[in-house]
N, C-alpha and C positions, 0 to 999 in steps of 0.2 A: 613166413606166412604159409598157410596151408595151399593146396592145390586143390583146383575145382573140380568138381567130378568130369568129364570128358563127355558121358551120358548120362541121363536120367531116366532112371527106368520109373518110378514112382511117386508119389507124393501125398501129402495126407496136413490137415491141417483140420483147427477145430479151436473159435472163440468158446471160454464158457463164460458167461456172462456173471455175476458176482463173487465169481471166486477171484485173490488174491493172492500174490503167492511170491517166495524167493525165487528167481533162476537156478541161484547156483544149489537152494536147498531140490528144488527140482530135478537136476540133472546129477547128483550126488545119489537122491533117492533112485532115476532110472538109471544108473551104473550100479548100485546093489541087484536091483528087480535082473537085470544083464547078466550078470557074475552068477545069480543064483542057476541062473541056466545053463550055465557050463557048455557055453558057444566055441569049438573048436576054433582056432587060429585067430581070436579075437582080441583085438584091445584096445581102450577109449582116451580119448585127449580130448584137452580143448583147445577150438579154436575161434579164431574171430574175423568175423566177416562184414565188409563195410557195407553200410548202409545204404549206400550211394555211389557217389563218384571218386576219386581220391581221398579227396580232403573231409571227406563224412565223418561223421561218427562211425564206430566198431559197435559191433553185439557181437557177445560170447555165444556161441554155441558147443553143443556135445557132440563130436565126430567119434563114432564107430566103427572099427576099420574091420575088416574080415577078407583076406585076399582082396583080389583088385575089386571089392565092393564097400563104398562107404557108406554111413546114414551118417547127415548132418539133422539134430535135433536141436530145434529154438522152442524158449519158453521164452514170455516176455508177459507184463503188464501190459494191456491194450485198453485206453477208455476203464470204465468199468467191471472190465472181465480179468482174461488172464489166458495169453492166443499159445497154442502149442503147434508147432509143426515139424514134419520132419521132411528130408528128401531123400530119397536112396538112387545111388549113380554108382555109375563103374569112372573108374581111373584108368588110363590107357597111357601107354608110353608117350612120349612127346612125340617120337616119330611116326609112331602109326595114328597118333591125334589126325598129326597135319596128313598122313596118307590115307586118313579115312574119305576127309573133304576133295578128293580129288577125282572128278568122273573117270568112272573105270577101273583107275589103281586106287582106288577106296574099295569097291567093294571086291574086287580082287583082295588087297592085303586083309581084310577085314573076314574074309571066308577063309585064309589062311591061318592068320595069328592069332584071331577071335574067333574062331566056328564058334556058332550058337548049339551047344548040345545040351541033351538031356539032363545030364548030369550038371552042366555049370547054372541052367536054368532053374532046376530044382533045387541045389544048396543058395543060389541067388533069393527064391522066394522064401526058403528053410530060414534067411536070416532075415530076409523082410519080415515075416511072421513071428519069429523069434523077439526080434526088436520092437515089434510096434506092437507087441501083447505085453512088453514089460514096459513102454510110454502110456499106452492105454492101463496097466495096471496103477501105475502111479495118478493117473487122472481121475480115477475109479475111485482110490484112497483118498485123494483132494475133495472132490467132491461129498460122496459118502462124511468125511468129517465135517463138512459145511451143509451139510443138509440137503444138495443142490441134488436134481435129477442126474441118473446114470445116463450118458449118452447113448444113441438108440442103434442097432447095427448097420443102417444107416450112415450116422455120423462116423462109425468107426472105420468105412470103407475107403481103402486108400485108390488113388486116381492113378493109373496105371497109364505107363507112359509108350508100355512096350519092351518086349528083349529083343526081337528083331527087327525092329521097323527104326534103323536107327537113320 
């Protein structure tokens, strides 16, 4: 089974109301829109993540892996529509998981093993934008063939969770 991201830096979600659609013709379509972009140190699986509590039902989703950054992407049927979302989180080792959560020797190991720099900030957002311009291009195309209105920029803005404020 996959591994949850440790943080989340981001998130982005968006019902469109009559459109219908496959998952996996969905996320087949945003792994080409990906590839075309020629994302350094990138590469896609899928995984599934329960619904609930143990015993739940699974949904497939699209994981994005790029260094310690993932996007997990869900399409799904909702009602009427057709809900897309994605999340963007870092992975952190097990041990400085559990040494983050600790007053003091958290943000001590954490200014150590993870300094927030410029540079990790910047290819962090390079694949945030990367990635959800090639979900947003596939939703574009979903729509546009069904007739439905383009989402407004607005809708397309993702909910930022932070890179420092962990």
């Amino acid at each position: 089974m996959a591994k949850a991201p440790d943080f989340i830096i981001s998130h982005w979600y968006h019902l469109i109301e009559g459109l219908q659609g496959s998952p996996k013709e969905f996320y087949a379509s945003v792994e080409q829109a990906i590839t075309a972009r020629n994302l350094p140190d990138m590469t896609t699986v899928r995984v599934d993540w329960r619904e609930g509590g143990p015993l739940s039902a699974k949904r497939e989703y699209l994981r994005v892996i790029r260094k310690e950054h993932v996007f997990d992407i869900c399409a799904a049927p909702f009602g009427n529509g057709f809900f897309v979302s994605w999340w963007l989180g870092e992975l952190g080792s097990g041990c400085l998981t559990f040494l983050s959560f600790l007053p003091f020797i958290g943000a001590v190991a954490m200014a150590i093993f993870r300094r927030a720099t410029y540079y990790r900030i910047d290819t962090a957002l390079m694949f945030q934008t990367s990635v959800s311009a090639a979900v947003q291009e596939v939703v574009d195309g979903m729509t546009k063939a069904k007739g439905l209105r383009a989402l407004s920029e607005l809708e397309r803005q993702p909910i930022m969770k932070g890179f420092l404020g962990r």
